[in-house]
TIRO-2110 file (N, C-alpha, C; in Angstrom, 1 decimal):
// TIRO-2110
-12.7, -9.6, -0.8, N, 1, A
-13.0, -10.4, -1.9, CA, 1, A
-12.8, -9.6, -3.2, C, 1, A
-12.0, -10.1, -4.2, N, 2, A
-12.0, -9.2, -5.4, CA, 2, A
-12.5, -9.0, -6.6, C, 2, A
-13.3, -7.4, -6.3, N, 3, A
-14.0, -7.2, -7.1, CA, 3, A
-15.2, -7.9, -6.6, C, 3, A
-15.7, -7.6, -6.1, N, 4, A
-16.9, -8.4, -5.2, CA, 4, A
-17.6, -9.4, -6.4, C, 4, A
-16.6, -10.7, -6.1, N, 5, A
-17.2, -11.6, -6.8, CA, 5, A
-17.2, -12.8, -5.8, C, 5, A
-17.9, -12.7, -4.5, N, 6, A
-18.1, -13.2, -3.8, CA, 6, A
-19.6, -13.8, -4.2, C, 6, A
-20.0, -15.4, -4.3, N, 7, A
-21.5, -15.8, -4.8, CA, 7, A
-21.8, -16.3, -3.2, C, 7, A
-23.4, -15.9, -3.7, N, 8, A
-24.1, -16.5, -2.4, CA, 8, A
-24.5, -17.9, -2.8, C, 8, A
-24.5, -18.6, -3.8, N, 9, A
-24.8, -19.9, -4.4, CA, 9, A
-24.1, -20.9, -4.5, C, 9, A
-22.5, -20.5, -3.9, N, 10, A
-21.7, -21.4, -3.9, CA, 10, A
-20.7, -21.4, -3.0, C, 10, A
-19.4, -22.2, -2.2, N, 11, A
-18.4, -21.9, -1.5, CA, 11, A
-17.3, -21.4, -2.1, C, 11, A
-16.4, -20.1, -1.3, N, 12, A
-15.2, -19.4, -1.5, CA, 12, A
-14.3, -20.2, -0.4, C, 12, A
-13.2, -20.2, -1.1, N, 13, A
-12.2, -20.4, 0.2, CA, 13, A
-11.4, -19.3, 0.2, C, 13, A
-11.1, -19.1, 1.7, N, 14, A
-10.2, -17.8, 1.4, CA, 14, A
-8.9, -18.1, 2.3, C, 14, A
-7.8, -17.8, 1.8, N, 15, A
-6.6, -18.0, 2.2, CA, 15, A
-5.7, -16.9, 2.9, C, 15, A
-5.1, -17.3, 4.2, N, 16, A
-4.7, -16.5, 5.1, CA, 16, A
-3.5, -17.1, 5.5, C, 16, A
-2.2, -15.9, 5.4, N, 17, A
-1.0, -16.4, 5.8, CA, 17, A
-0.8, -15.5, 6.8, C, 17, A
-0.4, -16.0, 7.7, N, 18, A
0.2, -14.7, 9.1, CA, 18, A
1.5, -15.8, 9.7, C, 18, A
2.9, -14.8, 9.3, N, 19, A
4.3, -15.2, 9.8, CA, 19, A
4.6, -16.4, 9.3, C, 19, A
4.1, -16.6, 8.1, N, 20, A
4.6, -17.6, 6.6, CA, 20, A
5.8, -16.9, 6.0, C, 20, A
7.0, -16.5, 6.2, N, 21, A
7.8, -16.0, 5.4, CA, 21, A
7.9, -16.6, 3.9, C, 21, A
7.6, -18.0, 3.8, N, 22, A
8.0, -18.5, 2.5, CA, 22, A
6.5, -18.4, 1.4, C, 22, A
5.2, -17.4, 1.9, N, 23, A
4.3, -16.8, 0.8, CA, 23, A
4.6, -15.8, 0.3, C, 23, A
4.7, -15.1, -1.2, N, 24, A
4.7, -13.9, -1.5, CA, 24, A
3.4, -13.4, -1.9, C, 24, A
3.3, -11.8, -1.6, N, 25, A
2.3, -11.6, -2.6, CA, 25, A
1.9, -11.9, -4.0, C, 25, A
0.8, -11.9, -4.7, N, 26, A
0.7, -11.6, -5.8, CA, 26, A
1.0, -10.3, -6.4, C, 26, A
1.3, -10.3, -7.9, N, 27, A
1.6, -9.4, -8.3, CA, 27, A
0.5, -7.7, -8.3, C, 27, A
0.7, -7.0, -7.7, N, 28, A
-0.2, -6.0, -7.9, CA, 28, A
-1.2, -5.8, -9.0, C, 28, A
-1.2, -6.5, -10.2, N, 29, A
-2.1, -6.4, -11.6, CA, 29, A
-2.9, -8.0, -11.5, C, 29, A
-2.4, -8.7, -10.6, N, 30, A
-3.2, -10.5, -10.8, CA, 30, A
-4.2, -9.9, -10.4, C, 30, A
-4.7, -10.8, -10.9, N, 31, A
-6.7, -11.7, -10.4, CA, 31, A
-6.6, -10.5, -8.8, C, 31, A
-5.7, -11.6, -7.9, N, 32, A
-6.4, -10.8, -6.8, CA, 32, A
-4.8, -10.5, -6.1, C, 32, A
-4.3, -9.4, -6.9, N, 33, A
-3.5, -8.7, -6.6, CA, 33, A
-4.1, -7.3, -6.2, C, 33, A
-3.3, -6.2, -5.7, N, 34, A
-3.7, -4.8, -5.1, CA, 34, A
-4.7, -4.1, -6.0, C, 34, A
-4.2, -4.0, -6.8, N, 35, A
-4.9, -2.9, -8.0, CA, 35, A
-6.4, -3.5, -8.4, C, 35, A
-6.3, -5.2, -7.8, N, 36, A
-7.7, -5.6, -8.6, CA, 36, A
-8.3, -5.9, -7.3, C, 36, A
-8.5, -5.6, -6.2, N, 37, A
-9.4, -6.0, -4.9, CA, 37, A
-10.5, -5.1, -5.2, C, 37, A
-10.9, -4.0, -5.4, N, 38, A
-11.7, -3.0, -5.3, CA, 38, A
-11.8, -3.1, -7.0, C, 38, A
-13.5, -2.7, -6.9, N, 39, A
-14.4, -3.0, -7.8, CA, 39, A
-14.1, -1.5, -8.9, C, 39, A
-14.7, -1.3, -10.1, N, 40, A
-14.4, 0.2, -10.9, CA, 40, A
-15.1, 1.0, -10.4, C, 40, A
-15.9, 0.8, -9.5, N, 41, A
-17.1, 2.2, -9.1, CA, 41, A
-15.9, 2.8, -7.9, C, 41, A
-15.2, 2.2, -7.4, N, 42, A
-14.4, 3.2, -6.2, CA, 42, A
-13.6, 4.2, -7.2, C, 42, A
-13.8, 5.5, -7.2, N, 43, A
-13.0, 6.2, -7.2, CA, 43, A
-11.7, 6.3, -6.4, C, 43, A
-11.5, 6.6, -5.5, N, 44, A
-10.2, 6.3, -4.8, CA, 44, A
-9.9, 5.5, -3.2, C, 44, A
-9.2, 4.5, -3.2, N, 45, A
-8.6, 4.4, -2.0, CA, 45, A
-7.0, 4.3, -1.3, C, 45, A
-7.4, 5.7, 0.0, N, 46, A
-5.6, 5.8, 0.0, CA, 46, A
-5.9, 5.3, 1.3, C, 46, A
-4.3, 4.8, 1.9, N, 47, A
-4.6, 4.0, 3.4, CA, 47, A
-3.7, 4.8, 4.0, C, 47, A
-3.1, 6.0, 3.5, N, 48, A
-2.0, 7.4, 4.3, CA, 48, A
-1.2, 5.9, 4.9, C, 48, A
-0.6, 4.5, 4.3, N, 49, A
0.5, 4.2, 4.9, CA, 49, A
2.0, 4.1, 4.7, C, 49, A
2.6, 5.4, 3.9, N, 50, A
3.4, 5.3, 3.5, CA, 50, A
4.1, 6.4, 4.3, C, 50, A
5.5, 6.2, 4.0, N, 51, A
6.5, 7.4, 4.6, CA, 51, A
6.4, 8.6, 4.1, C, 51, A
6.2, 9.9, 5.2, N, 52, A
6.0, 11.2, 4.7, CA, 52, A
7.3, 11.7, 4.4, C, 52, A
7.5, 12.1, 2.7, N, 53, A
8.4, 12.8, 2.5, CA, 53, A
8.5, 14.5, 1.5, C, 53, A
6.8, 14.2, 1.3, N, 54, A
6.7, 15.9, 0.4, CA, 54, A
7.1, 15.2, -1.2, C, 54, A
7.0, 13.7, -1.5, N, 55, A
7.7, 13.7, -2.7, CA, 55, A
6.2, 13.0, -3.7, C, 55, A
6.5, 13.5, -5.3, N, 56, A
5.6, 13.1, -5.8, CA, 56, A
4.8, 12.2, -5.8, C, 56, A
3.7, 12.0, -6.1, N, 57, A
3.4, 10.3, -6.3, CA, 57, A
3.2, 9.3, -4.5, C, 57, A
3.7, 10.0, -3.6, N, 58, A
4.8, 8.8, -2.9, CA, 58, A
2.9, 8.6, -2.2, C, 58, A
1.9, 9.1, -1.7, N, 59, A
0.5, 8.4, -1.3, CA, 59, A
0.1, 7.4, -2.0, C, 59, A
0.1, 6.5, -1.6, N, 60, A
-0.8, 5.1, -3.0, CA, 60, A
-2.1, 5.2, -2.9, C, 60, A
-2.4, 5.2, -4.3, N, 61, A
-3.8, 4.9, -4.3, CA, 61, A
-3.8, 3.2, -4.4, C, 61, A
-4.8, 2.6, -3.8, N, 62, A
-5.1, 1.2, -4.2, CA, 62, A
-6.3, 0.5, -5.1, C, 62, A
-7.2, 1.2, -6.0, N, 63, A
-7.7, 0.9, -6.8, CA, 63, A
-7.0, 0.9, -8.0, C, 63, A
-7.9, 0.8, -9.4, N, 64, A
-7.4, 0.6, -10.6, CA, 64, A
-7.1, 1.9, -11.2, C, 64, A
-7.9, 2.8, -10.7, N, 65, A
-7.0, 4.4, -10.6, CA, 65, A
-6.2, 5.0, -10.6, C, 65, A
-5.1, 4.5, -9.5, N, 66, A
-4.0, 4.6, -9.7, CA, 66, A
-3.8, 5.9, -9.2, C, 66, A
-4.6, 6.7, -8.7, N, 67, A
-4.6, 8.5, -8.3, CA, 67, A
-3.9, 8.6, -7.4, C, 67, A
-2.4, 8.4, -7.4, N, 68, A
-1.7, 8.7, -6.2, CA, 68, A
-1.4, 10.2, -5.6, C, 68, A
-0.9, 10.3, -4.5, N, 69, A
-1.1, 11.7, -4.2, CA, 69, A
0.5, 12.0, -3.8, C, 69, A
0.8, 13.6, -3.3, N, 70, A
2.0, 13.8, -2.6, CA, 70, A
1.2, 14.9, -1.7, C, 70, A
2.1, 14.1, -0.8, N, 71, A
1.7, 14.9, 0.6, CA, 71, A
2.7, 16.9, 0.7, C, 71, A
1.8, 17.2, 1.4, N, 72, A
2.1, 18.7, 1.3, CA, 72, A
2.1, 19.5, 2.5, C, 72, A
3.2, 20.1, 3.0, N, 73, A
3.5, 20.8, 4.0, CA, 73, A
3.6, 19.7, 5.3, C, 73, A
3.5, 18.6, 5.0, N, 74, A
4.5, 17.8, 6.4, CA, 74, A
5.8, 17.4, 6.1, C, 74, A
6.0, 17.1, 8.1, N, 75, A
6.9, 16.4, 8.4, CA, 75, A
7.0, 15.0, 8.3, C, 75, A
8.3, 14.9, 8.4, N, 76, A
8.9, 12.8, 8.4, CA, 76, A
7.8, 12.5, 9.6, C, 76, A
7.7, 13.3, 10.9, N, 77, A
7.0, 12.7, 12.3, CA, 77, A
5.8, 12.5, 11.6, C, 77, A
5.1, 13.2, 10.4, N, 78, A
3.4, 13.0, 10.8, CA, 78, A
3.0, 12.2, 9.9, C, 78, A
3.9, 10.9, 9.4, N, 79, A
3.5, 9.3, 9.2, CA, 79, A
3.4, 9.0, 10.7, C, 79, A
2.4, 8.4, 11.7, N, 80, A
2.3, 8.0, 12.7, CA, 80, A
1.2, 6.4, 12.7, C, 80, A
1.3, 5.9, 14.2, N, 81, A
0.6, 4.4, 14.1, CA, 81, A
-0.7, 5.2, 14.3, C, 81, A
-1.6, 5.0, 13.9, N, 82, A
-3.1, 4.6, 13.7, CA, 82, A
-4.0, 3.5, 14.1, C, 82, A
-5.2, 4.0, 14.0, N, 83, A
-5.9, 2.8, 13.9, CA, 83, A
-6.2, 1.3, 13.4, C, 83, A
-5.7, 1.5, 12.5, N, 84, A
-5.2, 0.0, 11.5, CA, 84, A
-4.4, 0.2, 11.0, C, 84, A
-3.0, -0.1, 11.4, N, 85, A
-1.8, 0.1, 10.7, CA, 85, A
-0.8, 1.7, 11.1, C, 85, A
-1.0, 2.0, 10.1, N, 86, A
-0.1, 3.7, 10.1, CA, 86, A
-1.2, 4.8, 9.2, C, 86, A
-1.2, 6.0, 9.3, N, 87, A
-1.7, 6.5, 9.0, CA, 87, A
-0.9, 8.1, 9.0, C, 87, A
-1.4, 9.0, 8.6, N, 88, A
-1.3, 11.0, 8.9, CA, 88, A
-1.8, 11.9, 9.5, C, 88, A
-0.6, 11.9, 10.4, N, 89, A
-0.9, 13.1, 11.5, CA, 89, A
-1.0, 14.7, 10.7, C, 89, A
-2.2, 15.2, 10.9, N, 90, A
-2.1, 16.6, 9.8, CA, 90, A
-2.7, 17.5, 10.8, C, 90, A
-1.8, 19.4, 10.7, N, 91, A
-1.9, 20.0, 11.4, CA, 91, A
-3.0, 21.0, 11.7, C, 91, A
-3.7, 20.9, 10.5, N, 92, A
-5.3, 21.7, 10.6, CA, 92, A
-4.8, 22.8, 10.0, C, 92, A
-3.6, 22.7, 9.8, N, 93, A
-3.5, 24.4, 8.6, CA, 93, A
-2.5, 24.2, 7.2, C, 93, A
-1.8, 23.4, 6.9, N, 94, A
-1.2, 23.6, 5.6, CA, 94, A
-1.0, 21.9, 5.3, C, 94, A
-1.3, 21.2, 6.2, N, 95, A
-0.8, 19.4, 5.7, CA, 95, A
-1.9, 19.3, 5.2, C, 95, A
-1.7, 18.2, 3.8, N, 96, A
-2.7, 17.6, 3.2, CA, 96, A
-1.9, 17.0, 1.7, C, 96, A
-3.1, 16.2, 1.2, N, 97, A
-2.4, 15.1, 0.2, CA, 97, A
-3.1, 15.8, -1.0, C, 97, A
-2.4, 15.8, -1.9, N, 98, A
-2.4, 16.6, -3.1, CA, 98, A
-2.6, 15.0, -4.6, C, 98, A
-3.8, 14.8, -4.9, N, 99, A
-3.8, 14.0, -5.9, CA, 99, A
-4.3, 14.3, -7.4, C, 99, A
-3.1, 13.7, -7.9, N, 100, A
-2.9, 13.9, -9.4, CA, 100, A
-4.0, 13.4, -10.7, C, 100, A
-4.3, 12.7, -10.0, N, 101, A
-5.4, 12.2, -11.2, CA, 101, A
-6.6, 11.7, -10.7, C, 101, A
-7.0, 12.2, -9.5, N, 102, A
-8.3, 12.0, -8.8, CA, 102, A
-9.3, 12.9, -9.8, C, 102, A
-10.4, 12.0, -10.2, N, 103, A
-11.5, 12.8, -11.4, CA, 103, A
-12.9, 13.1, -10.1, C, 103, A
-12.7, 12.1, -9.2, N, 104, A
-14.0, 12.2, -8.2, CA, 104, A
-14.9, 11.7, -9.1, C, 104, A
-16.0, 11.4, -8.4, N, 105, A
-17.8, 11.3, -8.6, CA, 105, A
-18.5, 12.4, -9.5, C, 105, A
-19.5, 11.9, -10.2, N, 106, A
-20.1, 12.0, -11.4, CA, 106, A
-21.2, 13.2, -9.9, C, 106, A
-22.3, 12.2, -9.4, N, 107, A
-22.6, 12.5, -8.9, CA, 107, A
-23.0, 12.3, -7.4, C, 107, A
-22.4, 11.7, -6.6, N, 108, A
-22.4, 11.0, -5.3, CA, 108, A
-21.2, 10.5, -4.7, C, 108, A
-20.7, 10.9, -3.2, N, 109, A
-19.6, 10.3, -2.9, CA, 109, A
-20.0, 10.2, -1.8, C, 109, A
-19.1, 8.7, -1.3, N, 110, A
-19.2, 8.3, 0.2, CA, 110, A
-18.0, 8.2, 0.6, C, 110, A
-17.4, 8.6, 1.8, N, 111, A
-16.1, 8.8, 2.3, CA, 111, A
-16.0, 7.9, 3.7, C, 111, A
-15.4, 6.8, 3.9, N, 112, A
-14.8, 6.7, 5.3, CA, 112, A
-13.2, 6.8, 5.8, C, 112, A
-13.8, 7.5, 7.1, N, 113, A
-12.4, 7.6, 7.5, CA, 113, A
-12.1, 7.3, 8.6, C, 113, A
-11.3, 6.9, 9.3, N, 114, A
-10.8, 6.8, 10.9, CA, 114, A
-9.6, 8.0, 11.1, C, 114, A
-9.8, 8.7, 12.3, N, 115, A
-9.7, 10.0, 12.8, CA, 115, A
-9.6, 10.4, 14.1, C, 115, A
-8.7, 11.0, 14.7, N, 116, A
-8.3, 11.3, 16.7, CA, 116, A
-7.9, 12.1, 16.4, C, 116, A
-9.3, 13.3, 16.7, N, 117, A
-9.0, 14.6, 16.7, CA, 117, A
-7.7, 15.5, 17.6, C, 117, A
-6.9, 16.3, 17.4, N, 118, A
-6.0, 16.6, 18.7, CA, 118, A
-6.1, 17.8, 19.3, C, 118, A
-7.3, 18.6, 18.8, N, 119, A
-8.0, 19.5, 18.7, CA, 119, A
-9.2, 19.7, 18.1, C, 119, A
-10.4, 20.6, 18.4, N, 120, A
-11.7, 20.8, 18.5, CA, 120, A
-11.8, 21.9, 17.5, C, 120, A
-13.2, 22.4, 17.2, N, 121, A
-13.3, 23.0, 16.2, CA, 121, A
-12.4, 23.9, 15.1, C, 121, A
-11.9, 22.7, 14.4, N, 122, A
-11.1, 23.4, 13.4, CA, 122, A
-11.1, 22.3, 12.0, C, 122, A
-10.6, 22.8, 11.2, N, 123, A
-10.8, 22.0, 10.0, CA, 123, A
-9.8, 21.3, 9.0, C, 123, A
-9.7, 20.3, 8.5, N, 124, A
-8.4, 20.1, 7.7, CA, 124, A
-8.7, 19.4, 6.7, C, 124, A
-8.3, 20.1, 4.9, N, 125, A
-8.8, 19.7, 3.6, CA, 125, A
-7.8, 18.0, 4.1, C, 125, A
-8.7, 17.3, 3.0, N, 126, A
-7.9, 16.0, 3.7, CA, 126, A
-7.1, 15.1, 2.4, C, 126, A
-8.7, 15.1, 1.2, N, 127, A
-8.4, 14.7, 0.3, CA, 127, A
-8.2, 16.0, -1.0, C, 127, A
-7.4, 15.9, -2.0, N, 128, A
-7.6, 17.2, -2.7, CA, 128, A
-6.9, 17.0, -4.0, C, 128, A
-7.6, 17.2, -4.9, N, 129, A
-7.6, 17.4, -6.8, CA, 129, A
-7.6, 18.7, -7.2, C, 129, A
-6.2, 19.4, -7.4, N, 130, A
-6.0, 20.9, -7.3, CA, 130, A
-5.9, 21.8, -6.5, C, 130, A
-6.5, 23.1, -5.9, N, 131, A
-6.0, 23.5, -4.6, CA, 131, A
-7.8, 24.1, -4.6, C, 131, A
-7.6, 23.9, -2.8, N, 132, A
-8.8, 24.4, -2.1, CA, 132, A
-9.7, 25.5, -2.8, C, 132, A
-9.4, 25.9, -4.1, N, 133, A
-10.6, 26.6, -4.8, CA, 133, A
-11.0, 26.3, -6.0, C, 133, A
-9.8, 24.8, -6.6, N, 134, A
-10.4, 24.4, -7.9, CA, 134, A
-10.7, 23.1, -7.5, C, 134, A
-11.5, 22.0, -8.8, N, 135, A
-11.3, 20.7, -9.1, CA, 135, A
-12.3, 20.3, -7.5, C, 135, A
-11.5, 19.0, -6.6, N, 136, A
-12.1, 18.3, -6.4, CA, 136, A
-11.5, 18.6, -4.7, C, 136, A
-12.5, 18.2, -4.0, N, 137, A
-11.7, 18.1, -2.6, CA, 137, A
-12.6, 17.5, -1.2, C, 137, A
-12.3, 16.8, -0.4, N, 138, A
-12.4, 16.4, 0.7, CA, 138, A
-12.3, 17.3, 2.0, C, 138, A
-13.1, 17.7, 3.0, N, 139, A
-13.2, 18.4, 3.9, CA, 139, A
-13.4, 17.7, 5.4, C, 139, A
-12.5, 17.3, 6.3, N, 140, A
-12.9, 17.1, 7.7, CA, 140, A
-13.0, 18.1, 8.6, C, 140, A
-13.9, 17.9, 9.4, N, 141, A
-13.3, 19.0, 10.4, CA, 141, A
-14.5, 19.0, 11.4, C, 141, A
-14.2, 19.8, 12.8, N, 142, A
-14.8, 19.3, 13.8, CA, 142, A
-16.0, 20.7, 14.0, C, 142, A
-17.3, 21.1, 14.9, N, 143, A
-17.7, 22.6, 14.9, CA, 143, A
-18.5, 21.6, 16.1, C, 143, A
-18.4, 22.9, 17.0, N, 144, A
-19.4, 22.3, 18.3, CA, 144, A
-19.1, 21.2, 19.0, C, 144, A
-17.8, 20.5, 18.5, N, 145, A
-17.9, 19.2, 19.5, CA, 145, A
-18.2, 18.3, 18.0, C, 145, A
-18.3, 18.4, 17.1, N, 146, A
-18.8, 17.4, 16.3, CA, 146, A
-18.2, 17.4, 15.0, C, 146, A
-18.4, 16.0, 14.8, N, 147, A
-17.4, 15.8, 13.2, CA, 147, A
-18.3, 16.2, 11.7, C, 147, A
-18.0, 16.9, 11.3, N, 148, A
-18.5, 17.2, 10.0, CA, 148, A
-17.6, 16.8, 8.4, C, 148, A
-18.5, 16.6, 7.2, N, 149, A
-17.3, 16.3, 6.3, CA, 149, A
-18.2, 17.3, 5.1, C, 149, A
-16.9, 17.6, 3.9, N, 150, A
-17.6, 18.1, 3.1, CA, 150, A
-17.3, 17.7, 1.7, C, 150, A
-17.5, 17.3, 0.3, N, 151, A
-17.2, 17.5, -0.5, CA, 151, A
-17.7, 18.8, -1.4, C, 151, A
-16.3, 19.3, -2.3, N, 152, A
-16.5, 20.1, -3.3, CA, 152, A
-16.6, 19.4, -4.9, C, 152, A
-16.8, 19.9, -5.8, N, 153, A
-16.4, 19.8, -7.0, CA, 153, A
-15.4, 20.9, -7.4, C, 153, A
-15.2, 21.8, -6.8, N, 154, A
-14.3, 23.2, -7.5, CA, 154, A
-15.3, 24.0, -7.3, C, 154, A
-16.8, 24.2, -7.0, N, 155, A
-17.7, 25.5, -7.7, CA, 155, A
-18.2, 25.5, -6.6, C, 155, A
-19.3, 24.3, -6.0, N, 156, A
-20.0, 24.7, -5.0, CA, 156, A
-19.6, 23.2, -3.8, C, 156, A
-20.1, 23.2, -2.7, N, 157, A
-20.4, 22.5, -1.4, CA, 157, A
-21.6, 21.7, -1.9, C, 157, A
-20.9, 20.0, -1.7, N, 158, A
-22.2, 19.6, -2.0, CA, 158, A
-21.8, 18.2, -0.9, C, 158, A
-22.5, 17.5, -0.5, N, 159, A
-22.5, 16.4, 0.7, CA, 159, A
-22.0, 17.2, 2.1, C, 159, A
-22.5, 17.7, 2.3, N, 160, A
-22.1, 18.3, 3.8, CA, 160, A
-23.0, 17.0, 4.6, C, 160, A
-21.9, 16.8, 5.4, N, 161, A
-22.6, 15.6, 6.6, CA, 161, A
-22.3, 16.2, 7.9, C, 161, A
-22.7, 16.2, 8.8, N, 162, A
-22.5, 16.4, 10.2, CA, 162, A
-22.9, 15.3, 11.0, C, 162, A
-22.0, 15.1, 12.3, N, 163, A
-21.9, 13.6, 13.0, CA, 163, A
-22.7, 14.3, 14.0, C, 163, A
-23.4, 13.4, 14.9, N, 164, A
-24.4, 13.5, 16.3, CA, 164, A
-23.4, 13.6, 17.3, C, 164, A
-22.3, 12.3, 17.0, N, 165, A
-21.6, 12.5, 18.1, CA, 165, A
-20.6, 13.4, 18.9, C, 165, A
-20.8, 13.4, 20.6, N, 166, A
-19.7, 14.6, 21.0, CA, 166, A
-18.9, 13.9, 21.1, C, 166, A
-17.4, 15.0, 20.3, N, 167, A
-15.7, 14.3, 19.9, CA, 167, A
-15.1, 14.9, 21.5, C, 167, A
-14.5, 13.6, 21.3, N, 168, A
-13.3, 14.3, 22.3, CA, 168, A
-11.9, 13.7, 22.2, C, 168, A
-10.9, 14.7, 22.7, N, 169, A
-9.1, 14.7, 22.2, CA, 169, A
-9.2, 13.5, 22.4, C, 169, A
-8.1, 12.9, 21.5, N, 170, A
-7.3, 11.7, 21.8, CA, 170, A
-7.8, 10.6, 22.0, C, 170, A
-9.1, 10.6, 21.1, N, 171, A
-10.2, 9.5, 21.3, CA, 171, A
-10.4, 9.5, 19.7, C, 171, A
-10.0, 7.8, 19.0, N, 172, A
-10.9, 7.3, 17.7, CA, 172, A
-11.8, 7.6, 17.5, C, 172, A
-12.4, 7.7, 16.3, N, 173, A
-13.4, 7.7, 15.7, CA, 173, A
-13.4, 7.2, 14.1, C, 173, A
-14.6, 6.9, 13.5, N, 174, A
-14.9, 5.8, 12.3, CA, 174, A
-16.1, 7.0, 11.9, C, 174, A
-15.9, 7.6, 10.5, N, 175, A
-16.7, 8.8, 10.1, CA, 175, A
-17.1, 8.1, 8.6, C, 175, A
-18.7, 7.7, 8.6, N, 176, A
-18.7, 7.7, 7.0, CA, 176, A
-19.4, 8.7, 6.5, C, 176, A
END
């Protein structure tokens, strides 16, 4: 719904085309085009479905944001299918998305992600605003069998979460 202007006092209709060739989108800037589905409090949302090529810009952000990223240290292979749709295969040591105008949270962030670990305790920066010792950044990564996440601001560790559940290879998971 865009911009959660969904009322509980009244009816929505909502419209659904599947293998309509003759619908187009709306324009990315309409009412309920891309850029306006998500409300101003999201800081960023990227859906890693684009083609990996190391080039600027090429990650979309989908809020009003606009924080797009370039991916860094992958290959063309590690755009792969995913959970919903396509997503990034990243190697736990040099891939990750590098975003240009990500400001992050004042003071609170909530992250979800879907994730098939391909290996066990190790870690991969995911999201990132400058490089792993400045600005802003996103942390997954696995210890014991379990998913953990972290945000930085640049200075200190702050939202460390740890998951209950035991991971295992080549098995989904939904991390908030």
């Amino acid at each position: 719904v865009a911009n959660g202007t969904l009322s509980s006092s009244s009816d929505t209709d909502f419209y659904l085309y599947y293998g309509n060739a003759a619908v187009s989108d709306h324009a990315s800037s309409d009412t309920y085009g891309a850029q306006n589905v998500w409300i101003e409090d999201y800081s960023g949302i990227w859906h890693f479905e684009e083609e990996v090529t190391n080039a600027s810009d090429e990650v979309l952000e989908s809020s009003s944001a606009a924080a797009h990223g370039t991916s860094t240290g992958m290959a063309s292979d590690d755009d792969v299918a995913a959970q919903l749709g396509k997503g990034l295969s990243m190697d736990g040591s040099d891939d990750k998305v590098v975003m240009s105008g990500f400001t992050g949270p004042a003071t609170s962030i909530t992250t979800s992600i879907w994730y098939n670990p391909t290996t066990l305790n190790g870690g991969q920066d995911v999201i990132l605003q400058g490089s792993s010792s400045a600005d802003y950044y996103i942390r997954m990564e696995t210890y014991s069998n379990k998913q953990r996440s972290f945000y930085s601001d640049g200075v200190t560790w702050s939202s460390y979460v740890s998951g209950t559940t035991t991971l295992s290879t080549g098995t989904w998971y939904y991390g908030v």
